[in-house]
C-alpha angles and dihedrals in degrees: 000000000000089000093054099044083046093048086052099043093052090049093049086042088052094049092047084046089059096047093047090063119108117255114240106243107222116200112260127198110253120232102253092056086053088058103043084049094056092043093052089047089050085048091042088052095037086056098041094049093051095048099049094034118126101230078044090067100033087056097043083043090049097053094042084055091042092055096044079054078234090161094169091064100035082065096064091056103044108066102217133146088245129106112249084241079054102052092037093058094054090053 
C-alpha cells in the first residue's frame, strides 16, 4: 500500500515538476513590422502591375510612334473607322 502512495506522490510531483518550468519566450513580430510588411507587398505589387500592364505599354508604344512621326504604325494600335491612307494623311 506504501509502494503504491509513494508511486503516486512521485508521478503527481513529476507532473507538477514539468508545469513549474519556465516557458521559452520566442521572439515574436511586433504589430507595427506586420503592417509595414503588408504595406510594402500592396506597393511592390502596385508598382509591378503598372509597369508590366498592357494599356501601360500601348500607351508608352503610342507616344514613342507618335514622336518618330512612324504613322503607319501608329494605325495598327488606335481602333478607329478610318483607312490607315486615310488616317496617315490627317496626321
Amino acid at each position: 500500500m506504501n509502494e503504491v502512495k509513494n508511486r503516486k506522490s512521485r508521478q503527481s510531483n513529476s507532473v507538477k515538476r514539468r508545469s513549474k518550468q519556465p516557458r521559452k519566450k520566442t521572439p515574436t513580430i511586433g504589430i507595427k513590422v506586420k503592417i509595414f510588411a503588408f504595406l510594402l507587398a500592396v506597393a511592390a505589387i502596385i508598382m509591378i502591375y503598372s509597369n508590366f500592364s498592357s494599356p501601360a505599354r500601348v500607351l508608352r508604344d503610342f507616344y514613342r510612334k507618335v514622336n518618330d512621326h512612324k504613322y503607319g504604325e501608329l494605325y495598327e494600335l488606335v481602333d478607329t473607322d478610318m483607312s490607315k491612307d486615310e488616317f496617315t494623311n490627317k496626321m
